[in-house]
C-alpha positions as CSV (number, residue, x, y, z in Angstrom):
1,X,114.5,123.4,105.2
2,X,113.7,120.9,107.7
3,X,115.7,121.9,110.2
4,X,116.5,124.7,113.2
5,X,116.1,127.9,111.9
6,X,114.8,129.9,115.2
7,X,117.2,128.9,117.6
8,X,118.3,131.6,120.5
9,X,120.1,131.6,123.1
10,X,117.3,131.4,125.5
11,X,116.5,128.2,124.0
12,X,118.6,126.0,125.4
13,X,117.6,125.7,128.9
14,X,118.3,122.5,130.4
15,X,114.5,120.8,129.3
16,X,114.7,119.3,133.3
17,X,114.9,122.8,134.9
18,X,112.1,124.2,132.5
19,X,108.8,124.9,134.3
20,X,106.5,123.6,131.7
21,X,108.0,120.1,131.8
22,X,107.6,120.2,135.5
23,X,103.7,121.0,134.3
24,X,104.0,118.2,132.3
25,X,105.2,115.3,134.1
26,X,102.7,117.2,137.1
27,X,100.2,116.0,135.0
28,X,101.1,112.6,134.4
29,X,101.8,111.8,137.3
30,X,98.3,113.5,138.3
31,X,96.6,111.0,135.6
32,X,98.5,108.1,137.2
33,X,97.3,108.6,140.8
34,X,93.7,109.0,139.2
35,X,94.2,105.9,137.7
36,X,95.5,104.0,140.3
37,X,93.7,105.7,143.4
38,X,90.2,105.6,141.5
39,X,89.0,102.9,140.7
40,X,87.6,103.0,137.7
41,X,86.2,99.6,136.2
42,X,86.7,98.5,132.3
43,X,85.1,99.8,129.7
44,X,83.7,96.6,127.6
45,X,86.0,97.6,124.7
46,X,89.3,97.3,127.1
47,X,88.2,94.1,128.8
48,X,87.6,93.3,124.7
49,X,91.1,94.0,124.0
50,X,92.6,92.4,127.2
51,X,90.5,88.8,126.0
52,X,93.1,89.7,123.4
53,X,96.1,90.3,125.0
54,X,95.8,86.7,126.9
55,X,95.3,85.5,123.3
56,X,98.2,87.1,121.2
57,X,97.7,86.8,117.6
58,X,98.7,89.4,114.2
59,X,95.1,90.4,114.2
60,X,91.7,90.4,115.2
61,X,88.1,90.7,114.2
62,X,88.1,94.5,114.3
63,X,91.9,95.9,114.7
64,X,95.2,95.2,114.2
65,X,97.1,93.6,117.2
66,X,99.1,96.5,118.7
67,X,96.8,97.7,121.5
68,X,96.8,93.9,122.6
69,X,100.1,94.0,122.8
70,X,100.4,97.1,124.9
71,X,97.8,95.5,127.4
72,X,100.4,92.2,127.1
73,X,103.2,94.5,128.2
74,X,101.5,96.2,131.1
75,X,99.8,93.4,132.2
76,X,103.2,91.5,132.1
77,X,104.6,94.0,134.4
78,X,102.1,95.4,136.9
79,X,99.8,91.8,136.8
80,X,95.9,91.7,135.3
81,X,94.3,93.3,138.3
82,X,93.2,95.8,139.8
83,X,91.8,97.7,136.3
84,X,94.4,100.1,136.1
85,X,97.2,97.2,134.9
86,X,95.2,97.3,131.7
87,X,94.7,101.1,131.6
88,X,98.1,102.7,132.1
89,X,99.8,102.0,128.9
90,X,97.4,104.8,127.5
91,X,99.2,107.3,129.5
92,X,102.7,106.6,129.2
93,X,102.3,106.6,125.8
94,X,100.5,109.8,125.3
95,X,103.0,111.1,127.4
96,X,105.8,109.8,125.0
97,X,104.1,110.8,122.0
98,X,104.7,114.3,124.2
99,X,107.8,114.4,123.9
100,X,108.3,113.7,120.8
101,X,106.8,116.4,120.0
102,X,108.9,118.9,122.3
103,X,111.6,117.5,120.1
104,X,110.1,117.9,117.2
105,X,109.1,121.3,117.8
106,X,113.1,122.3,119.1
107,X,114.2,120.9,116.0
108,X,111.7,122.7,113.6
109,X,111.1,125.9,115.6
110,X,112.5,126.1,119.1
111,X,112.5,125.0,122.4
112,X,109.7,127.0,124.0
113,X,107.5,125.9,120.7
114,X,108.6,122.1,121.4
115,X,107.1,122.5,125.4
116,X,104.3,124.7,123.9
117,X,103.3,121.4,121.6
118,X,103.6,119.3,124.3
119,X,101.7,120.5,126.8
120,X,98.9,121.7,124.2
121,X,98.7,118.1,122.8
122,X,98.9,116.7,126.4
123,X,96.7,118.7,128.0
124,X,93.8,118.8,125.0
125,X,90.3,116.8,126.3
126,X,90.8,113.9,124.2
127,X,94.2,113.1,125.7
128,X,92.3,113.9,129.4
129,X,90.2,111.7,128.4
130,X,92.1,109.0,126.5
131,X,94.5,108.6,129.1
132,X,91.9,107.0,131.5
133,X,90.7,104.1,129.0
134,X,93.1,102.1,127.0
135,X,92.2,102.2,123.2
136,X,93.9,102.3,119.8
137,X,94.4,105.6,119.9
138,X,97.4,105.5,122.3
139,X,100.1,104.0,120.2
140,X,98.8,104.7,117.1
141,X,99.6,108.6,118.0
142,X,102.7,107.4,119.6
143,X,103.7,106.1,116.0
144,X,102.2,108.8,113.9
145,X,104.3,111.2,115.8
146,X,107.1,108.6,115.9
147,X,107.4,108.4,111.9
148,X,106.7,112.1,111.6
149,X,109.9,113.0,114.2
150,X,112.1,110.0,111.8
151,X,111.0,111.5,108.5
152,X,112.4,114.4,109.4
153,X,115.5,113.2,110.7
154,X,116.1,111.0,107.6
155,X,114.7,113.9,105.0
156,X,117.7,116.3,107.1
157,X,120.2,113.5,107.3
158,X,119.8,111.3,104.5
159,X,120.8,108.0,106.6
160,X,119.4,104.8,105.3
161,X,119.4,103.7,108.9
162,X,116.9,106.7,110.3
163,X,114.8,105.8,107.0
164,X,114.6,102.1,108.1
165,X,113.2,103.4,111.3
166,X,111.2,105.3,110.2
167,X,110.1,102.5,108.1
168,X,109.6,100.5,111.5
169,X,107.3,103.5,113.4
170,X,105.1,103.7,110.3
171,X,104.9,99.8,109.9
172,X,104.2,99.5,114.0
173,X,101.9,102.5,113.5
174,X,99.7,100.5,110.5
175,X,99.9,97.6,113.3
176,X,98.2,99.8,115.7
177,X,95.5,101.1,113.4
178,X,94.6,101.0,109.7
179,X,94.6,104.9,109.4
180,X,97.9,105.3,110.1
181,X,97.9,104.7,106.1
182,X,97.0,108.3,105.7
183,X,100.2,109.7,107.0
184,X,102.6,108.0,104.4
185,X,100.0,109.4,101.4
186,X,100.6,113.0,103.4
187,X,104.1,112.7,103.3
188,X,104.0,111.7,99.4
189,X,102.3,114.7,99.0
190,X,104.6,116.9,100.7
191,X,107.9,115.5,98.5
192,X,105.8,116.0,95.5
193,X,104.6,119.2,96.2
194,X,108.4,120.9,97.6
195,X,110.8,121.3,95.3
196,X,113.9,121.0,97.8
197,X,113.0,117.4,98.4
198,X,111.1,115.7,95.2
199,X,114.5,114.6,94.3
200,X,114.1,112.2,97.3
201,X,112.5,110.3,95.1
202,X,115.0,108.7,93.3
203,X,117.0,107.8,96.7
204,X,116.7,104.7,98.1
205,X,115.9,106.1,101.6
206,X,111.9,106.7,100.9
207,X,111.8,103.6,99.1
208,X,113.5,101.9,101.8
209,X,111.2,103.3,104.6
210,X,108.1,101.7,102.6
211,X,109.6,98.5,102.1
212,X,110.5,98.0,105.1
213,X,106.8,99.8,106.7
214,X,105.2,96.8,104.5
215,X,107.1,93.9,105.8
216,X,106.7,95.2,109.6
217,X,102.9,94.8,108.6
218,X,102.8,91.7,106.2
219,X,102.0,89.5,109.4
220,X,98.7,91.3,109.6
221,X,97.6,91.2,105.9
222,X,98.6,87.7,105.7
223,X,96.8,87.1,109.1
224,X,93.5,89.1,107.1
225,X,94.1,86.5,104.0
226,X,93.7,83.7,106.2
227,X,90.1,85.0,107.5
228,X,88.7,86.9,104.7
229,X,89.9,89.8,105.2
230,X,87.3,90.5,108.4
231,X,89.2,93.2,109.4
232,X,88.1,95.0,106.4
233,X,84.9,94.1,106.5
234,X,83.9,95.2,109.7
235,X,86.1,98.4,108.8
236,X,83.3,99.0,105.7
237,X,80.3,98.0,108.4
238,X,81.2,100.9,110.7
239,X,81.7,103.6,108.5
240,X,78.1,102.8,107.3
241,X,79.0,103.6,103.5
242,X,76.5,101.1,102.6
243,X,73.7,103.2,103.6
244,X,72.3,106.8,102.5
245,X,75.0,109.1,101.8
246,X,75.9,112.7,102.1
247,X,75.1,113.9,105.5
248,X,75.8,117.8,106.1
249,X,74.6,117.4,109.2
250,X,77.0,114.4,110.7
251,X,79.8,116.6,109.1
252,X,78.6,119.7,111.3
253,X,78.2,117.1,114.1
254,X,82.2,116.4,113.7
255,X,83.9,119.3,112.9
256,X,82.1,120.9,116.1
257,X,83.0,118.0,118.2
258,X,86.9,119.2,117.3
259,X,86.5,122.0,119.5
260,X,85.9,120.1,122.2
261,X,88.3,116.9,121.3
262,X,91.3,119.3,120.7
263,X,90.8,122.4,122.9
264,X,88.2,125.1,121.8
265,X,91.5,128.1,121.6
266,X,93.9,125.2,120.1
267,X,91.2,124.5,117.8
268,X,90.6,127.6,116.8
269,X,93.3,128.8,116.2
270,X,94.3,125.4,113.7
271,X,91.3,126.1,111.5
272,X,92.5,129.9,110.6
273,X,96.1,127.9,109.2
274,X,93.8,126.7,106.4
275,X,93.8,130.4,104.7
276,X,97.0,130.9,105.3
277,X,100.0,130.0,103.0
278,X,102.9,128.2,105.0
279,X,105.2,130.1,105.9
280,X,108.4,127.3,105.9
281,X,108.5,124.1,104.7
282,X,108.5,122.3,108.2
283,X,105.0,124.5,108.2
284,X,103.8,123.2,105.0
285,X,105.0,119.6,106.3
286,X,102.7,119.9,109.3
287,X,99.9,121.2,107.6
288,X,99.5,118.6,104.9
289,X,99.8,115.7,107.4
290,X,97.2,117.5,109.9
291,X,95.0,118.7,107.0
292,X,94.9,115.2,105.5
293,X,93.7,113.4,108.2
294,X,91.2,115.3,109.2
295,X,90.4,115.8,105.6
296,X,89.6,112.1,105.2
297,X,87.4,111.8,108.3
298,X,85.5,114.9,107.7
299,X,84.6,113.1,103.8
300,X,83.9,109.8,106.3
301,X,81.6,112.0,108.4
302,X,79.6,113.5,105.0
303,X,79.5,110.3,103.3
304,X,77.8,108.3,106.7
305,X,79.2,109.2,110.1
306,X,82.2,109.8,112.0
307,X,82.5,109.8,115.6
308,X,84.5,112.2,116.9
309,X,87.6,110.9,118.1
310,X,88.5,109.1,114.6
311,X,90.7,112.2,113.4
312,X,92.8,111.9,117.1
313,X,96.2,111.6,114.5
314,X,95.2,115.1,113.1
315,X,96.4,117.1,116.4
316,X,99.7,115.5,116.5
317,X,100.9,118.0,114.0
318,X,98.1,120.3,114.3
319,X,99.6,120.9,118.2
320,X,102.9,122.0,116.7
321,X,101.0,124.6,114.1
322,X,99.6,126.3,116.9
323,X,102.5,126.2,119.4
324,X,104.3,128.4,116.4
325,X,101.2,130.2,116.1
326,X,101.8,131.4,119.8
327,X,105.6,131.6,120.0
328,X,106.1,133.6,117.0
329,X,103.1,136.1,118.1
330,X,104.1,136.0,121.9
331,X,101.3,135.0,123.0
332,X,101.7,134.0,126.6
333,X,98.4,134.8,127.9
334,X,96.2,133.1,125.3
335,X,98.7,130.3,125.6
336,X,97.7,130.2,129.3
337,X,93.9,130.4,128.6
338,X,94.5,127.7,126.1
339,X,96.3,125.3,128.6
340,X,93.6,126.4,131.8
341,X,90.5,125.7,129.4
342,X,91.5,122.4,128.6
343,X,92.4,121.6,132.0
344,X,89.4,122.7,133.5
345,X,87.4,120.6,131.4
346,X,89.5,117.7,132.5
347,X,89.3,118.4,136.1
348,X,85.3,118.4,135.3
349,X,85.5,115.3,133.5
350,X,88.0,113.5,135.9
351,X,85.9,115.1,139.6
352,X,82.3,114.6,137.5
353,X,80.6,112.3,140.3
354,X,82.5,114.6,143.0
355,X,80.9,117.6,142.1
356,X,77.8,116.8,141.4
357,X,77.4,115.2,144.7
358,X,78.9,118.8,146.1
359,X,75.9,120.1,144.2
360,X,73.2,118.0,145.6
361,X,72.7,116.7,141.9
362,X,71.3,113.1,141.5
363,X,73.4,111.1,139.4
364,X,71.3,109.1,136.7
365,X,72.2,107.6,133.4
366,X,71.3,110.5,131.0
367,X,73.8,113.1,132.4
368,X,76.1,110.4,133.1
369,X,79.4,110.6,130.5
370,X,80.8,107.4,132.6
371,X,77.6,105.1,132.1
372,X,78.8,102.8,129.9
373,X,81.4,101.9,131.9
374,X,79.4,102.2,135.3
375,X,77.9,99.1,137.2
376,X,78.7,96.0,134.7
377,X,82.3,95.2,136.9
378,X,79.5,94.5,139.7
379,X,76.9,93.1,137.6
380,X,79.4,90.3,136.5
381,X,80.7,89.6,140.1
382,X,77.1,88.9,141.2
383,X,77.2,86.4,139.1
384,X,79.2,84.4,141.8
385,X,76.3,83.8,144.2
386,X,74.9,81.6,141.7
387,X,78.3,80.1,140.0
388,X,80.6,79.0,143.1
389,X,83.0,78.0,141.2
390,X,83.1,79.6,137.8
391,X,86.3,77.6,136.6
392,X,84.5,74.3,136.9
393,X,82.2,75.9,133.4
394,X,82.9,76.9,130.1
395,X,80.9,80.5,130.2
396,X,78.8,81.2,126.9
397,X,76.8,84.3,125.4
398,X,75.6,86.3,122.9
399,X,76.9,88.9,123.8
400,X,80.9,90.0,123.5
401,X,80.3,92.5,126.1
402,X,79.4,90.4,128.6
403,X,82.1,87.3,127.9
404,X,84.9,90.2,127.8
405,X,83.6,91.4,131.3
406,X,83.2,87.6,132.7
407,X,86.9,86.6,130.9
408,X,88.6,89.5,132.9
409,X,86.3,90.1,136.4
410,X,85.9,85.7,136.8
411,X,89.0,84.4,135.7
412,X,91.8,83.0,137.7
413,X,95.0,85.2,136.6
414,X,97.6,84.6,139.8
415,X,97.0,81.2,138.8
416,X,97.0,81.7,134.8
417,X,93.6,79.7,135.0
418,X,91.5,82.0,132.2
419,X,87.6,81.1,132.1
420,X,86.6,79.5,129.3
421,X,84.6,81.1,126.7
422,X,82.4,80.1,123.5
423,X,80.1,82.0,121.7
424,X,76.8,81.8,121.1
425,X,75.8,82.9,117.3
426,X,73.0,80.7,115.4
427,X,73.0,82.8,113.0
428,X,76.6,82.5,111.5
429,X,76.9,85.9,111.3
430,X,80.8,87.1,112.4
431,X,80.3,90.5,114.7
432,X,83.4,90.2,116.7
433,X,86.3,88.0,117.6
434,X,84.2,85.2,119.8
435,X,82.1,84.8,116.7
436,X,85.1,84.3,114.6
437,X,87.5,82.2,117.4
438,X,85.5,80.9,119.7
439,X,82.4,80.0,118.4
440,X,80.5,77.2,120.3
441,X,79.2,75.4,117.3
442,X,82.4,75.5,115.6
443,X,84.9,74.2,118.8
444,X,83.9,71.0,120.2
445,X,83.8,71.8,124.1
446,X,85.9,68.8,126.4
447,X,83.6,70.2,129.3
448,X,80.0,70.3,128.1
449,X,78.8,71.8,131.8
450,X,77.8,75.7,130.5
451,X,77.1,78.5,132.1
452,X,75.4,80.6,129.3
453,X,74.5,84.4,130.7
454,X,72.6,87.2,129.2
455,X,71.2,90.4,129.1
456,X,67.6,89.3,128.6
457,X,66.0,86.0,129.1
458,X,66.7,83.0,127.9
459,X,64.5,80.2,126.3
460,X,67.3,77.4,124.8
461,X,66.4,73.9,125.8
462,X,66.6,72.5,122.3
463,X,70.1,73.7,121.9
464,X,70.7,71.2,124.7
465,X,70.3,68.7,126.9
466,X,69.8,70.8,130.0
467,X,68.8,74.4,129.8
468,X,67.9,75.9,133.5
469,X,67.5,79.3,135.1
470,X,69.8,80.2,137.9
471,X,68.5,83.7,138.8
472,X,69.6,87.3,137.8
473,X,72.5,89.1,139.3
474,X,71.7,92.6,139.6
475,X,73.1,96.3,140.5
476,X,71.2,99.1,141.0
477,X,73.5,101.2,138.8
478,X,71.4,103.9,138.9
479,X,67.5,105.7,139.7
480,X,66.6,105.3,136.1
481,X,68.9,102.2,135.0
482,X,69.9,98.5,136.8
483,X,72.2,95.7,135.3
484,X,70.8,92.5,134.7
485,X,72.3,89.7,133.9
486,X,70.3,86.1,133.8
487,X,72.4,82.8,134.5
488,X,71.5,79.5,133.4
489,X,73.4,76.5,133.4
490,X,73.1,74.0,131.1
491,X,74.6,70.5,129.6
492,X,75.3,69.2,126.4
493,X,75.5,71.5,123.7
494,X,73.6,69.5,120.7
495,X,73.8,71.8,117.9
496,X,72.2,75.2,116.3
497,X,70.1,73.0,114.1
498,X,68.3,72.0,117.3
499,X,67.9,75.1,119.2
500,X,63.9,76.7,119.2
């Protein structure tokens, strides 16, 4: 059954005075020190999503709207700058989606296995990781553990009201990103697969949960409808299906990269649960929704690619699996090799520039794992000495990279004065959600004074009336790589058909 079956009397410790929640909360509150004490500029794809979040909609070119929202909330609270405004809803939620799976582990198993799960899911690199760059990751983990937790509850209790919010989690999970789909086809396959609970399927709770799941997301489908459905489209571009298929290599490529996303002992140890049979039903639930998900992106990684972070939902369960594994075989020690790996390789990853410098190691570019993030915040405030007032322009590019950077680093925010933005795309081709929004040859500009940067030069004087050079702001990022990034200013947009 789904439900406490372990429970002892040394399992009900007050959760406050237990030692691993102390190591827990250590570690948040170690992650939000780092965040706030270390400055550590935007990655393009957050200063993406913040353009977002000061532009709320029920969807965008590439995602569904929850991690704009989550940026809207933080930013709400804590203001847009410094960075870590933006950043710091990644680790609160992680650390919620933490303790929903402590209780989701008392409630199967017991409480040591519930703190076991949490730390092993909190402590894994891609939560290290994750929890210093705000992505969709965040609260879609927070809702697939959120729905999970709810299912269970309603499958125990049978209460129309726990189904409708579990409804809600999976809906706001679907919201946060379109995989979220494969838990509900998980859970499907659980009922239909147990005995004990296919007759679930002629209640109304299930049936309730999905109704109610679709209505949460309708505002995003209909939001899809009304731009043809881009969403999906750039969903097919990325996974690449288009081309050559049936890669053995890309699939080798992921499935080793889960040693390192999830823990190389934690990881371990899940793979050796696929030759095992369950040995509950709250195991069999846990497998099927793990298994599935990283079942899917695997095929995605055979078919074309997968990077290796797309199969994040898959250690949600997969952290309670192995936190039985280790109660129920007492293994303390491994269970302390597990935790002290994959904290070491975050204390690497989070002290990487520290201890190379301790070293004597040069830092360049190709042993770098922060370079895509490193130099652009200075890049764009060079800018300035050649653009004294920024506000007075309406700022134009190519590229969404560097109009996200100049949106968050140049606008105005204490005075809710965003920089205006248009995009540059001749082609007509829609890449991202300037091309689709805020296309310059699609919005008539009131103020047709420009300020059009890029990463390479520039020849537009047909496009219009006044096309001239600035200069380049520039940062010597490092040895073997400097940003660039050329300025012109010019006047009077007069149409694509005109550009040379």
């Amino acid at each position: 059954m789904l439900n406490p079956t372990n429970q002892t009397a040394g399992n009900h410790t007050s959760l406050l005075q237990h030692p691993l929640f102390w190591l827990l909360s250590a570690l948040l509150i170690f992650r939000l020190v780092l965040l706030i004490q270390g400055d550590l500029a935007l990655f393009y794809d957050e200063a993406y999503y913040h353009f977002w979040a000061v532009n709320p909609d029920w969807g965008y070119y590439s995602k569904p709207p929850m991690v704009a929202w989550v940026i809207t909330a933080t930013t709400t609270l804590f203001g847009h700058l410094p960075e870590w405004t933006v950043k710091v809803g990644a680790s609160l939620l992680y650390f919620a989606t933490a303790l929903i799976l402590y209780d989701l582990g008392k409630r199967l198993f017991d409480q040591t296995t519930g703190l076991y799960a949490a730390l092993i899911f909190f402590s894994s690199p891609l939560v290290s990781f994750n929890s210093l760059f705000i992505t969709t990751d965040a609260p879609l983990l927070f809702f697939w553990a959120a729905t999970l937790w709810l299912f269970i509850k309603a499958m125990h209790s049978d209460n129309l009201a726990i189904w409708l919010l579990a409804g809600t989690a999976g809906g706001l999970g679907l919201l946060s990103k379109y995989t979220m789909g494969v838990i509900a086809v998980a859970i499907l396959l659980f009922v239909l697969t147990t005995k004990t609970y296919r007759g679930q399927l002629a209640k109304p709770g299930i049936w309730l949960a999905a109704i109610v799941a679709a209505i949460v997301f309708l505002p995003n489908i209909l939001w899809n409808m009304q731009h043809d459905f881009i969403s999906l489209q750039h969903t097919s571009e990325i996974s690449e299906l288009g081309k050559s298929l049936f890669h053995l290599d890309k699939l080798a490529e992921f499935f080793a990269g889960q040693f390192f996303v999830f823990g190389p002992i934690a990881f371990f140890i899940f793979i050796t649960l696929f030759f095992k049979k369950p040995q509950s039903e709250a195991h069999k639930l846990l497998l099927i929704v793990a298994v599935a998900m990283l079942a899917v992106i695997s095929l995605q990684a055979f078919l074309a690619r997968a990077h290796i972070n797309w199969g994040a939902a898959t250690y949600v369960s997969a952290s309670l699996l192995v936190a039985y594994v280790l109660v129920s075989q007492q293994r303390k020690k491994l269970m302390t090799w597990l935790v002290g790996i994959n904290l070491v390789l975050a204390t690497a990853f989070y002290f990487y520039h520290p201890l190379l410098k301790a070293a004597g190691v040069e830092i360049t570019k190709k042993i770098d794992p922060y370079h895509r993030v490193m130099g652009w915040r200075e890049v764009t405030l060079d800018t300035k000495q050649f653009v004294k007032q920024p506000l007075d322009y309406v700022w134009v590019s190519d590229s969404r990279m560097l109009l996200s950077y100049a949106h968050y680093y140049l606008s105005d925010f204490a005075n809710d004065q965003p920089l205006q933005l248009r995009s540059f795309n001749p082609k007509g081709t829609i890449k991202d959600q300037y091309d689709l929004k805020w296309d310059i040859g699609k919005i008539e500009s009131t103020n047709q004074n420009f300020i059009f940067i890029s990463e390479k030069e520039k020849s537009l004087a047909g496009c219009f009336a006044k096309f001239e050079k600035l200069g380049m702001a520039f940062d010597p990022t490092y040895p073997d790589l400097q940003r660039r990034i050329y300025v012109y200013q010019a006047q009077d947009f007069k149409g694509y058909q005109n550009c040379r």
